[in-house]
KOLLUM-809430 format. One line per field, with one value per residue: residue in three letters; residue number from 1; x, y, z of N, C-alpha, C in turn; chain. Coordinates in steps of 0.05 Angstrom, whole numbers, plus 5000, padded with zeros to 4 digits. Example, Ala and Ser with C-alpha at 12.3 -4.5 7.8 and 13.67 -1.06 7.14 Angstrom:
! KOLLUM-809430
type <- ALA / SER
seq <- 1 / 2
nx <- 5264 / 5257
ny <- 4886 / 4955
nz <- 5156 / 5142
cax <- 5246 / 5273
cay <- 4910 / 4979
caz <- 5156 / 5143
cx <- 5264 / 5258
cy <- 4934 / 5001
cz <- 5156 / 5157
mol <- A / A
***
This chain:
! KOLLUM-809430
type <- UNK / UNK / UNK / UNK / UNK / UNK / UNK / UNK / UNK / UNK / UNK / UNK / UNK / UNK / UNK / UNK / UNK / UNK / UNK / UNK / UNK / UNK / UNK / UNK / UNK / UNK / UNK / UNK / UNK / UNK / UNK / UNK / UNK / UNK / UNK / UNK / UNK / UNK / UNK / UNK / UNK / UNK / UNK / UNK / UNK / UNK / UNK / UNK / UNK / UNK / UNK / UNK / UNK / UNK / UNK / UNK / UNK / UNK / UNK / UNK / UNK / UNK / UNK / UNK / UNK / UNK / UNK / UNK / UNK / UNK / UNK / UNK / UNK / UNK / UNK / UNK / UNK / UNK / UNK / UNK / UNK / UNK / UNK / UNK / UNK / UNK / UNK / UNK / UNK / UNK / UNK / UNK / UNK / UNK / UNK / UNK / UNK / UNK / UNK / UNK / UNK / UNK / UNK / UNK / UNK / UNK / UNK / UNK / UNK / UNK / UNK / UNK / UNK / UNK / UNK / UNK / UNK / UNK / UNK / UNK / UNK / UNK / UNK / UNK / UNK / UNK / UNK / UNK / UNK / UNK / UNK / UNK / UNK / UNK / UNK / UNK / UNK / UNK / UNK / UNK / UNK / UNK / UNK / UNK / UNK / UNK / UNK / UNK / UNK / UNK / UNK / UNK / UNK / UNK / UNK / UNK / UNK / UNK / UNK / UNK / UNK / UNK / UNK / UNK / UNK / UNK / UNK / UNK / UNK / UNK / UNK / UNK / UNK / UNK / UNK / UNK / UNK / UNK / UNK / UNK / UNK / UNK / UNK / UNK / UNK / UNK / UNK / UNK / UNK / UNK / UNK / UNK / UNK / UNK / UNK / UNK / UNK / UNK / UNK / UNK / UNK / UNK / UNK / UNK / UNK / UNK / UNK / UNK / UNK / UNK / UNK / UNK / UNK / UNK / UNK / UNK / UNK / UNK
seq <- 1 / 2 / 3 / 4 / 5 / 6 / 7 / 8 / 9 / 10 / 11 / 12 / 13 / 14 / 15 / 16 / 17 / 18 / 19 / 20 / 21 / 22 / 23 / 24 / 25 / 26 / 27 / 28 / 29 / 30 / 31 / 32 / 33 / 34 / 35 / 36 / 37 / 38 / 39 / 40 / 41 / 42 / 43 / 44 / 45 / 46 / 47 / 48 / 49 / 50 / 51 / 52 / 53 / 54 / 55 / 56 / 57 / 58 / 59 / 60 / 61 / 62 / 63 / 64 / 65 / 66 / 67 / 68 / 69 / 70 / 71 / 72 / 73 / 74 / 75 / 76 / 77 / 78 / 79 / 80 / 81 / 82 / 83 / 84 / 85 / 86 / 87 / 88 / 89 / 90 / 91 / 92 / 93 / 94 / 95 / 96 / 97 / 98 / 99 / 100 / 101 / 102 / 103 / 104 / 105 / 106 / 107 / 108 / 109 / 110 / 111 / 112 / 113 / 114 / 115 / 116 / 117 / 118 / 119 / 120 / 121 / 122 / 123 / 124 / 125 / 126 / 127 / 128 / 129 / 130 / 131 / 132 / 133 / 134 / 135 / 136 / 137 / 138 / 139 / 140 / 141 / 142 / 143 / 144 / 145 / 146 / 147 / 148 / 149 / 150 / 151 / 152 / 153 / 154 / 155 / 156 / 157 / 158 / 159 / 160 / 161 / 162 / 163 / 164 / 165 / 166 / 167 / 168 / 169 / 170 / 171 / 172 / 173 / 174 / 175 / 176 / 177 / 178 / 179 / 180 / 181 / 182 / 183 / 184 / 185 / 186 / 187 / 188 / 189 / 190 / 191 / 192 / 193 / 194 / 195 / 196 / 197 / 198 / 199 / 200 / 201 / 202 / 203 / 204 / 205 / 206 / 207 / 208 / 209 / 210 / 211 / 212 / 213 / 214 / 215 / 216 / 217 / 218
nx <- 5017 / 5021 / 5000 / 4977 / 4931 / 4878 / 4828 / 4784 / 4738 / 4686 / 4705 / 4701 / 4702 / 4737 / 4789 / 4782 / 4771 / 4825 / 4861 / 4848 / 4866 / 4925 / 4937 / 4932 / 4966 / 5013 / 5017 / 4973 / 4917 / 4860 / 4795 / 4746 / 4699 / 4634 / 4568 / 4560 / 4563 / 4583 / 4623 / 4656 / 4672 / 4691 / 4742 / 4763 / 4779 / 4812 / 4854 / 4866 / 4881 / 4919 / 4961 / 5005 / 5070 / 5068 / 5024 / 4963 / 4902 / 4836 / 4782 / 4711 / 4661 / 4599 / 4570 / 4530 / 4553 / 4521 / 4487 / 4482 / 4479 / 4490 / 4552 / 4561 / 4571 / 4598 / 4660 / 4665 / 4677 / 4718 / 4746 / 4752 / 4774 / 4816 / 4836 / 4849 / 4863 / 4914 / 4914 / 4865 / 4824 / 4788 / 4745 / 4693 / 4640 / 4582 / 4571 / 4531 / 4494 / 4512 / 4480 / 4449 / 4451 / 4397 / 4364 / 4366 / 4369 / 4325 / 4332 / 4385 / 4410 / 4398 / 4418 / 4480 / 4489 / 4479 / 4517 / 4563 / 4576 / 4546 / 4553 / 4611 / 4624 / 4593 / 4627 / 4680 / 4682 / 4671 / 4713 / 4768 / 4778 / 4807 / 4837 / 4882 / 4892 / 4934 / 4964 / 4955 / 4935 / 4889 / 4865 / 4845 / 4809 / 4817 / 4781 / 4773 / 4721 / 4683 / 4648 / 4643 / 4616 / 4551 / 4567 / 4550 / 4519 / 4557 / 4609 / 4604 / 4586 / 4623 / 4666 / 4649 / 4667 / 4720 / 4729 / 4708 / 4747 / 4796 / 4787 / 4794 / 4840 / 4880 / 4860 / 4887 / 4934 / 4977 / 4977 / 4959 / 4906 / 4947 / 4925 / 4912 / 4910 / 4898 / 4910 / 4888 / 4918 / 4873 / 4837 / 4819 / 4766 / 4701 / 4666 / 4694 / 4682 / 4630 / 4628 / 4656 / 4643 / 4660 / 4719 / 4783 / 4815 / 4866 / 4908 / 4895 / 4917 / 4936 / 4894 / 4907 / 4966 / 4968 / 4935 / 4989 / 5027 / 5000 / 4998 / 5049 / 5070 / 5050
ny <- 4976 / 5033 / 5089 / 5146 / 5147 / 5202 / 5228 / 5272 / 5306 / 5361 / 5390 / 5426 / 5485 / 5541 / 5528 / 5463 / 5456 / 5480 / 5451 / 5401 / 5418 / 5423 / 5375 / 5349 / 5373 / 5360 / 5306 / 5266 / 5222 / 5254 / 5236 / 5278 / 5311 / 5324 / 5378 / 5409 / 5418 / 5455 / 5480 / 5440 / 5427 / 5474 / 5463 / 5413 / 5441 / 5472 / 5448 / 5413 / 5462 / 5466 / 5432 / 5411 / 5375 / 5305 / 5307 / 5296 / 5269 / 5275 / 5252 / 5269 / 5271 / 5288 / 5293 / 5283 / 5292 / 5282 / 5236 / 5179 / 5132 / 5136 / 5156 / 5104 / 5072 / 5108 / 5099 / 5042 / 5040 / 5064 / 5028 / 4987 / 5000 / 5028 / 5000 / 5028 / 5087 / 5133 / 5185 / 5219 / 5281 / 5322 / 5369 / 5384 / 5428 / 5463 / 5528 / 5564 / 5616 / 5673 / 5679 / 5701 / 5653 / 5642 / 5644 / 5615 / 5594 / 5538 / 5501 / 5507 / 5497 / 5446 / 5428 / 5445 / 5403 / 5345 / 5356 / 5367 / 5345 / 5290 / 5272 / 5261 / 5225 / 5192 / 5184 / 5161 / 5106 / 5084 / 5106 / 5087 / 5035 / 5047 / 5075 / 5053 / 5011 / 5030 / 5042 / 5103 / 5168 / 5213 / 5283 / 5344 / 5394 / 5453 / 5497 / 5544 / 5570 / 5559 / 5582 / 5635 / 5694 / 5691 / 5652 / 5601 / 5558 / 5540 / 5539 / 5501 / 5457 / 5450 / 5446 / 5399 / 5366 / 5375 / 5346 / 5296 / 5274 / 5282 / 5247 / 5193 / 5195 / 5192 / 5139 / 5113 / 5126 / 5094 / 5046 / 5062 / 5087 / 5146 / 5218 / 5277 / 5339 / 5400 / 5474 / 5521 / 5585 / 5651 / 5653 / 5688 / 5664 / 5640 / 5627 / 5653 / 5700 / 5703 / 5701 / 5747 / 5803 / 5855 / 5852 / 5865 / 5829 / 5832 / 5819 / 5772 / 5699 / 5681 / 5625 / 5576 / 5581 / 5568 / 5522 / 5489 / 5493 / 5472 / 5416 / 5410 / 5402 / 5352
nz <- 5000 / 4978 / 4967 / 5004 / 5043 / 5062 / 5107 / 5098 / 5139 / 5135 / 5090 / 5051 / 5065 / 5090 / 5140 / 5137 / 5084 / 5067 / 5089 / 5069 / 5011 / 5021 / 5035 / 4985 / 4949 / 4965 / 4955 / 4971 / 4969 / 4985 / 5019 / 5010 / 5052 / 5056 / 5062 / 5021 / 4959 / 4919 / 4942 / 4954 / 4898 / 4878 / 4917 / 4885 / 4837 / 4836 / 4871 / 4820 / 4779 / 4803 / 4791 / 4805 / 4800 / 4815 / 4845 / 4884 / 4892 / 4889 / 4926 / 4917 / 4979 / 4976 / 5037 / 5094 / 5158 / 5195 / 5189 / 5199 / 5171 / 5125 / 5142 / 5156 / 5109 / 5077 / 5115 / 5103 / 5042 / 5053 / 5068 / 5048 / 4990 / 4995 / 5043 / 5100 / 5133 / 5136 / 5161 / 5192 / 5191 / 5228 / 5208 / 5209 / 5238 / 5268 / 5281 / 5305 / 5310 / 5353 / 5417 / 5471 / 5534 / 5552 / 5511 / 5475 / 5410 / 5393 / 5343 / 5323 / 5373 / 5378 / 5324 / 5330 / 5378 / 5348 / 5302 / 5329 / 5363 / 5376 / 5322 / 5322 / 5359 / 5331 / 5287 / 5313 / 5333 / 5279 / 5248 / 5273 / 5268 / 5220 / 5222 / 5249 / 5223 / 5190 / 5222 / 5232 / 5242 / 5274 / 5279 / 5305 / 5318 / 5366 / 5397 / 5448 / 5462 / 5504 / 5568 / 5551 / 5545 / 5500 / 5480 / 5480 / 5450 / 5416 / 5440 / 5482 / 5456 / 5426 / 5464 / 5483 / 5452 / 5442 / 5488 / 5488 / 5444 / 5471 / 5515 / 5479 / 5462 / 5508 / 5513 / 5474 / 5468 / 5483 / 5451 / 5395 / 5346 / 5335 / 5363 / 5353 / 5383 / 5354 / 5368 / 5322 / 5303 / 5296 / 5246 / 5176 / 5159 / 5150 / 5190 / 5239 / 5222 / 5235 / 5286 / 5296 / 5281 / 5238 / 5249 / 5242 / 5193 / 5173 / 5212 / 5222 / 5218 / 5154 / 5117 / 5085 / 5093 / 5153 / 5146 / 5125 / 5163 / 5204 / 5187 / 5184 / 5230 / 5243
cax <- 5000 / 5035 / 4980 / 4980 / 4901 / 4869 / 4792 / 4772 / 4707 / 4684 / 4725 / 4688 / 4704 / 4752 / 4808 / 4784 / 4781 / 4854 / 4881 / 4847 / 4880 / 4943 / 4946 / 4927 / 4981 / 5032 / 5015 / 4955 / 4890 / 4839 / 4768 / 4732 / 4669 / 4628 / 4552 / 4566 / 4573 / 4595 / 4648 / 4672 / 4680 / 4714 / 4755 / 4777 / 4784 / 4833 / 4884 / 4866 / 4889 / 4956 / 4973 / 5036 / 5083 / 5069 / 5004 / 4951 / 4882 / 4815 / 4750 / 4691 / 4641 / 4579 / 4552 / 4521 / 4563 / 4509 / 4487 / 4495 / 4483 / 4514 / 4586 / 4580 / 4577 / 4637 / 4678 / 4659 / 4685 / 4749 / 4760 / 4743 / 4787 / 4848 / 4845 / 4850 / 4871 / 4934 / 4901 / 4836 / 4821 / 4754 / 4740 / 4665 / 4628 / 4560 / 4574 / 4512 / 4500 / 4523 / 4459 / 4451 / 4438 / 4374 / 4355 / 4389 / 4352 / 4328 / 4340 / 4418 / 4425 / 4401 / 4444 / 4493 / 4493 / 4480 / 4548 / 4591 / 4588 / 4534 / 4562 / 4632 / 4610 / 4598 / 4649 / 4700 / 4686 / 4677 / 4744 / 4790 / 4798 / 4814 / 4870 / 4890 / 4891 / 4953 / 4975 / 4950 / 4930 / 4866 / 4867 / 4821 / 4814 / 4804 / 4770 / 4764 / 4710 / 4669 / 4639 / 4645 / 4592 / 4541 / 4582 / 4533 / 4511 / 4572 / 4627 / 4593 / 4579 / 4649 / 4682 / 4656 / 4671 / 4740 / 4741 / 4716 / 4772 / 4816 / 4793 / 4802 / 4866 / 4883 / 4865 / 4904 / 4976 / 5000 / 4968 / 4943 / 4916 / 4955 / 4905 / 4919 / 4892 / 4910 / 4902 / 4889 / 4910 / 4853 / 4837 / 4801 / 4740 / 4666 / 4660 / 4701 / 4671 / 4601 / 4627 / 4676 / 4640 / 4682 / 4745 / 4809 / 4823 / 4889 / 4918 / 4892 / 4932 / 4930 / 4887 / 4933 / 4991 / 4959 / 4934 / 5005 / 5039 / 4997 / 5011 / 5088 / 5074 / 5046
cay <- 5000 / 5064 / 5114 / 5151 / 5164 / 5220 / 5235 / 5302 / 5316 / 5391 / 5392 / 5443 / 5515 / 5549 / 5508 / 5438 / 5455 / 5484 / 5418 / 5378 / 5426 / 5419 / 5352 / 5344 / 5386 / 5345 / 5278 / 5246 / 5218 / 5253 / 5240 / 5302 / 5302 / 5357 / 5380 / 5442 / 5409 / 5475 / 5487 / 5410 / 5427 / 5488 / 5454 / 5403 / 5463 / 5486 / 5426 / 5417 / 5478 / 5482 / 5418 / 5410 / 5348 / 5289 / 5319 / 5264 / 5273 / 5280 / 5236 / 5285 / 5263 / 5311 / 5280 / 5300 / 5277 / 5274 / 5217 / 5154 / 5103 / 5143 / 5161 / 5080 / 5069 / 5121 / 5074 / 5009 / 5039 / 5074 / 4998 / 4968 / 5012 / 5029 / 4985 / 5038 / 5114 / 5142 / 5203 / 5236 / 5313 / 5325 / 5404 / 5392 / 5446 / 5476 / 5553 / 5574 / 5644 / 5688 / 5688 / 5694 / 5625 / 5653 / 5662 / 5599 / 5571 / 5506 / 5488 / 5519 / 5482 / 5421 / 5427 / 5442 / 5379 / 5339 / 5365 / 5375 / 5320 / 5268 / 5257 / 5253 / 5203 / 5163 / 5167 / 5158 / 5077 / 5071 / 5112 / 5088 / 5010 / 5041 / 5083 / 5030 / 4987 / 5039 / 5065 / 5120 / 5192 / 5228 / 5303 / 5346 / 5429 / 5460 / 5528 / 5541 / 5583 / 5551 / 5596 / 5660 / 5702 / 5697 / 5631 / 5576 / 5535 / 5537 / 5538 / 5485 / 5432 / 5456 / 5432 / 5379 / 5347 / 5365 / 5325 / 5264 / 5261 / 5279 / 5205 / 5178 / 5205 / 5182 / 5117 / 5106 / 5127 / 5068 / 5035 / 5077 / 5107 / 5168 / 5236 / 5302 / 5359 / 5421 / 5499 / 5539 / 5614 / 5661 / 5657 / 5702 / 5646 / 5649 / 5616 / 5671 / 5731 / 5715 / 5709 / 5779 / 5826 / 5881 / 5857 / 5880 / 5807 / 5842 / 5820 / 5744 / 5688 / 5653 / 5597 / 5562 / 5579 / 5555 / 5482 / 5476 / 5496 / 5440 / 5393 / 5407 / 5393 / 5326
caz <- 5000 / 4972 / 4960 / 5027 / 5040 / 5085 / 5107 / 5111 / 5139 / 5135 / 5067 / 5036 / 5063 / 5113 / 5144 / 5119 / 5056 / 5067 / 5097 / 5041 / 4981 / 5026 / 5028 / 4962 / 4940 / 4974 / 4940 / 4995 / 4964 / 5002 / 5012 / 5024 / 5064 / 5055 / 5057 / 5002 / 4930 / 4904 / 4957 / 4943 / 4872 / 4881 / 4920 / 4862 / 4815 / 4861 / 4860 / 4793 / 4771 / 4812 / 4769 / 4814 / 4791 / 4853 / 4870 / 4896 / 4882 / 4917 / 4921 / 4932 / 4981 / 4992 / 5054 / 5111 / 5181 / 5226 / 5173 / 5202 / 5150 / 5101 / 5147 / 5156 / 5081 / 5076 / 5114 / 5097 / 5020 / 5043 / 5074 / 5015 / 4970 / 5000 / 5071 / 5115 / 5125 / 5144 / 5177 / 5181 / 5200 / 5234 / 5217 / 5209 / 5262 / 5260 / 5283 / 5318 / 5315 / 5383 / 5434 / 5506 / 5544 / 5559 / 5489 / 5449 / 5387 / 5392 / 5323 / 5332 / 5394 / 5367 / 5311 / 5350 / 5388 / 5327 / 5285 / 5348 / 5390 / 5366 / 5294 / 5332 / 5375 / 5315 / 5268 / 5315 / 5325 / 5247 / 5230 / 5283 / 5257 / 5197 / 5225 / 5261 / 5201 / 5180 / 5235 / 5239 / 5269 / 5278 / 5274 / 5327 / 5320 / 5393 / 5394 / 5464 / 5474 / 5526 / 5580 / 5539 / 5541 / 5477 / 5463 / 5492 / 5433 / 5401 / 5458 / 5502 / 5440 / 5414 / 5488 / 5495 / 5421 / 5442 / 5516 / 5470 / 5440 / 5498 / 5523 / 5456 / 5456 / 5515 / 5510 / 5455 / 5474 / 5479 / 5419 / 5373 / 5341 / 5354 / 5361 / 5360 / 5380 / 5353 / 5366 / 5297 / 5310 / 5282 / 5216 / 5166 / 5159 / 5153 / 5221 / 5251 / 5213 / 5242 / 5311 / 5305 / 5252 / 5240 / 5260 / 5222 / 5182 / 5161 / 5225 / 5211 / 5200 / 5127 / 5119 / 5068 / 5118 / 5183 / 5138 / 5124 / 5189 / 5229 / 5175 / 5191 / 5263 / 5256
cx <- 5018 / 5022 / 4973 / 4943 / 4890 / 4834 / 4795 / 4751 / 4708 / 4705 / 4713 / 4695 / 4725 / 4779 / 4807 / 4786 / 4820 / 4877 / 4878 / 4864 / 4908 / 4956 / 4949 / 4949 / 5006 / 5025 / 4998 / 4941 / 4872 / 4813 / 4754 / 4711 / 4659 / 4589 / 4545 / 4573 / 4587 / 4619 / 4671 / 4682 / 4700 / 4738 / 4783 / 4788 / 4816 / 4864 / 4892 / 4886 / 4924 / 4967 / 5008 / 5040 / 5075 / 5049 / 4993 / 4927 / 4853 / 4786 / 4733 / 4667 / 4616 / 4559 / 4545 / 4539 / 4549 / 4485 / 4489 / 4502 / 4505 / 4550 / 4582 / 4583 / 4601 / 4664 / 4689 / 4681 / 4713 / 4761 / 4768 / 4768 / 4815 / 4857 / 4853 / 4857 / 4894 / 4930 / 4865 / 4832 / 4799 / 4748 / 4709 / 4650 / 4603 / 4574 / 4551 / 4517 / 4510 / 4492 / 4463 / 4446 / 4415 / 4353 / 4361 / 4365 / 4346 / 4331 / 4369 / 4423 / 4424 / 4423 / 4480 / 4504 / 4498 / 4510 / 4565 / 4601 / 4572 / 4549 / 4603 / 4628 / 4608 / 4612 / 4673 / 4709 / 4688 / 4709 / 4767 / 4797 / 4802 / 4847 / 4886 / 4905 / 4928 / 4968 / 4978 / 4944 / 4906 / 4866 / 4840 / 4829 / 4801 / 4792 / 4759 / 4753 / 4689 / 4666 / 4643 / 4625 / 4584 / 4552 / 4574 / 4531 / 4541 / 4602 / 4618 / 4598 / 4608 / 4676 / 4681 / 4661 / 4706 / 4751 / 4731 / 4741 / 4802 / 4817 / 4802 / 4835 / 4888 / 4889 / 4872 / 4934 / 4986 / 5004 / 4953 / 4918 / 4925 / 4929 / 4920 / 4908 / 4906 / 4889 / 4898 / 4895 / 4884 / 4858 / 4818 / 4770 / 4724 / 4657 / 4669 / 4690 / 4641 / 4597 / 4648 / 4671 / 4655 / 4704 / 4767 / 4828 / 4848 / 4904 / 4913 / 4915 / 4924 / 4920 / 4907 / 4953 / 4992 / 4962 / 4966 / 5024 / 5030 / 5001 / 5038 / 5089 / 5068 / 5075
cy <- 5025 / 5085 / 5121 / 5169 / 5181 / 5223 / 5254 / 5316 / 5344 / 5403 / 5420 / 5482 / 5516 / 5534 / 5477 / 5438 / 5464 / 5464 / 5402 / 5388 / 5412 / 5397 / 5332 / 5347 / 5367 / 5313 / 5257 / 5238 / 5235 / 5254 / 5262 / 5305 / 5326 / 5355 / 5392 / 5417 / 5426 / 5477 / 5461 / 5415 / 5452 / 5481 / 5433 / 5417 / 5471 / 5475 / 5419 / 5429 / 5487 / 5459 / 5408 / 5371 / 5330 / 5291 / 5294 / 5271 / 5270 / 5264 / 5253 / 5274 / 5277 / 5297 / 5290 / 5286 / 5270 / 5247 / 5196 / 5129 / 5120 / 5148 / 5122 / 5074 / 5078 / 5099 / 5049 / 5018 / 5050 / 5034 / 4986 / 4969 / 5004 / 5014 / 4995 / 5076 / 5113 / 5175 / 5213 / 5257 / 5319 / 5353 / 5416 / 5402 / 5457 / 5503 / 5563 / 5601 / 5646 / 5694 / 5679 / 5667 / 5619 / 5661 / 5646 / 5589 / 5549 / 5486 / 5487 / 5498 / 5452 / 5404 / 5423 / 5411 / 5358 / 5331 / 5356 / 5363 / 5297 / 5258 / 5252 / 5237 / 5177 / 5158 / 5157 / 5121 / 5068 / 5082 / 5100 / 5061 / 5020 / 5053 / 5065 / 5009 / 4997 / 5053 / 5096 / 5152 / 5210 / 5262 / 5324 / 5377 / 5443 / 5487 / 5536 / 5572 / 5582 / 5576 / 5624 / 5671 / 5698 / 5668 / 5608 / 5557 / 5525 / 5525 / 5516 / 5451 / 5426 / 5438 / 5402 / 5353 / 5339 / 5346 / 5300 / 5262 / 5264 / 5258 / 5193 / 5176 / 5189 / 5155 / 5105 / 5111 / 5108 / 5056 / 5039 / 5075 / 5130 / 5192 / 5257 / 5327 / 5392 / 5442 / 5520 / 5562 / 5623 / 5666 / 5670 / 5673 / 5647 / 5643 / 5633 / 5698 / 5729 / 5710 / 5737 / 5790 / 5848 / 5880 / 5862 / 5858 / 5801 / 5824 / 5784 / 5726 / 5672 / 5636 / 5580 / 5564 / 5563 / 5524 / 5474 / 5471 / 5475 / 5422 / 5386 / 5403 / 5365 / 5309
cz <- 5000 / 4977 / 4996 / 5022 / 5064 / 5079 / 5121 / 5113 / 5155 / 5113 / 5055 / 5040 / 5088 / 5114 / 5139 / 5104 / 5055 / 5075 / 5066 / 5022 / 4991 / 5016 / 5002 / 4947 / 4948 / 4969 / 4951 / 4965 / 4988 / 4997 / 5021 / 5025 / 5067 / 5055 / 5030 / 4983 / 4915 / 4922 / 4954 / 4913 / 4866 / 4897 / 4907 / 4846 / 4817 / 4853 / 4834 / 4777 / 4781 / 4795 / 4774 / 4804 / 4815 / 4866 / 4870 / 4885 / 4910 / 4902 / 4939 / 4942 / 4989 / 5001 / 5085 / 5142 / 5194 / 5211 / 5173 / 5182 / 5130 / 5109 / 5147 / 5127 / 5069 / 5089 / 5104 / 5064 / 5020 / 5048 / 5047 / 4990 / 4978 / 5035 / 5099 / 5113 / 5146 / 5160 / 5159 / 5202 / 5205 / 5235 / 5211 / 5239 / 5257 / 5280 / 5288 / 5325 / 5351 / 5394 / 5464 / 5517 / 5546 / 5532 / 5467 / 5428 / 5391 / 5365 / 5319 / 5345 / 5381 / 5345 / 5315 / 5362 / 5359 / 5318 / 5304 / 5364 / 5381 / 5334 / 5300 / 5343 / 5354 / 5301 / 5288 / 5326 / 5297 / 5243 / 5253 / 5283 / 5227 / 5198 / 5234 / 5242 / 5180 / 5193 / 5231 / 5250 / 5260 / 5289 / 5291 / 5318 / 5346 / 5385 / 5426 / 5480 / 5495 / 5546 / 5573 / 5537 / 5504 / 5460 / 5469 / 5472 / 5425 / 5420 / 5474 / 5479 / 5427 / 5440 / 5492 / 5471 / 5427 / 5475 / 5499 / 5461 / 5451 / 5505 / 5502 / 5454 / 5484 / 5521 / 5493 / 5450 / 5476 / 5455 / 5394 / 5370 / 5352 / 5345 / 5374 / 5361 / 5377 / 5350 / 5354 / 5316 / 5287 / 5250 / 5202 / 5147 / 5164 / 5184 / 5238 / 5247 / 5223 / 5274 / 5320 / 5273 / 5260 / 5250 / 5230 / 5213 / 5167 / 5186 / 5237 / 5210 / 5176 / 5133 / 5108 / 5087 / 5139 / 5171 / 5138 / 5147 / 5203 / 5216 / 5174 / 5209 / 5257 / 5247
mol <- A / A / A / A / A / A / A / A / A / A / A / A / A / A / A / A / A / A / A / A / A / A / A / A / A / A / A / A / A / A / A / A / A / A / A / A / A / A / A / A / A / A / A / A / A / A / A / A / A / A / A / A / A / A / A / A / A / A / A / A / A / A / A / A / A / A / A / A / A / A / A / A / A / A / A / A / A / A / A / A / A / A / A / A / A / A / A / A / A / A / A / A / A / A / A / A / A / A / A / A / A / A / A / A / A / A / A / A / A / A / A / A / A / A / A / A / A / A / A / A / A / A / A / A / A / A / A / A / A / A / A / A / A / A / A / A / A / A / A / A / A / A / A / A / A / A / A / A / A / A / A / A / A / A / A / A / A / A / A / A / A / A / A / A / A / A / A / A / A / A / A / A / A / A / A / A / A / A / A / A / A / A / A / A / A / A / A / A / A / A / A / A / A / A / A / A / A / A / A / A / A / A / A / A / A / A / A / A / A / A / A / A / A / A / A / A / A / A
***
């Protein structure tokens, strides 16, 4: 098994899509998991178009995570194909607007839960005999805004997605897979521009930069 394969769910915009091109660019297969069909295809366009010598290529999947039959179907076919993954990047999040606690949506919140911690919950028994299967590592993005004012749906469902895979992580130091959780600095991304309108995005770091910077850490 040569072809070094990656799963990137939340492929489609922001910093997953910036891992996926990354990795793309640097010679992976990745599958990219996405709801957005248009943001998946601009995505392809993308690597496409850089046309670098060595690059890898991308299998677009526009599917929903919180999905069950369909993320187990996703598995069952990366199995199938290529026998396992060599990492996978979980940067799918729902972003619930900014409201008081006192005031949350119940479609938000629900969502919320859903995305942020229930569709983690499940992929992470389907994808971790596959990492396993290649040794592995599983890819986590913290955002730690928990008890922030105005940051309830989002900060709360957002915490506790990342203490799952704190235990996961845990319980796998010895024997993999390995899991890592990393700290993006701020990036000029839709997810950030509709929790800080009007900030001064000059003072940002690069998406493209950041995907590649934590891809030089692992």
């Amino acid at each position: 098994m040569t072809e070094r394969t990656a799963l990137v769910t939340g492929a489609s915009r922001g910093l997953g899509a910036a891992m996926a091109e990354e990795l793309a660019l640097r010679g992976w297969h990745v599958v990219a998991v996405a709801r957005t069909v248009g943001g998946l295809e601009d995505l392809d366009d993308r690597v496409k178009r850089a046309a670098l010598p060595g690059a890898g290529a991308l299998t677009l999947a526009p599917m929903d995570v919180t999905a069950d039959d369909a993320m187990r179907h996703l598995c069952r076919s990366v199995y199938d194909r290529w026998g396992g993954l060599r990492l996978w990047v979980h940067a799918a999040v729902h972003a619930a607007p900014l409201a008081p606690a006192g005031s949350l949506d119940q479609k938000d919140w629900e969502k919320s839960i859903a995305t942020n911690i229930r569709a983690t919950g499940i992929l992470i028994p389907l994808v971790e005999p596959l990492l396993r299967a290649q040794d592995g590592t599983a890819l986590f993005f913290d955002d730690p805004m928990a008890g922030k004012p105005f940051f309830g749906a989002y900060g709360a469902t957002k915490a506790a997605q990342i203490a799952l895979a704190q235990s996961w992580q845990a319980e796998t130091a010895r024997h993999g897979p390995r899991v890592v959780i990393a700290t993006p600095q701020g990036m000029p991304t839709a997810t950030r521009a509709r929790f800080h309108p009007g900030e001064d995005r000059r003072k940002l770091a690069d998406v493209p930069s950041e995907a590649a910077r934590i891809l030089d850490s692992l």
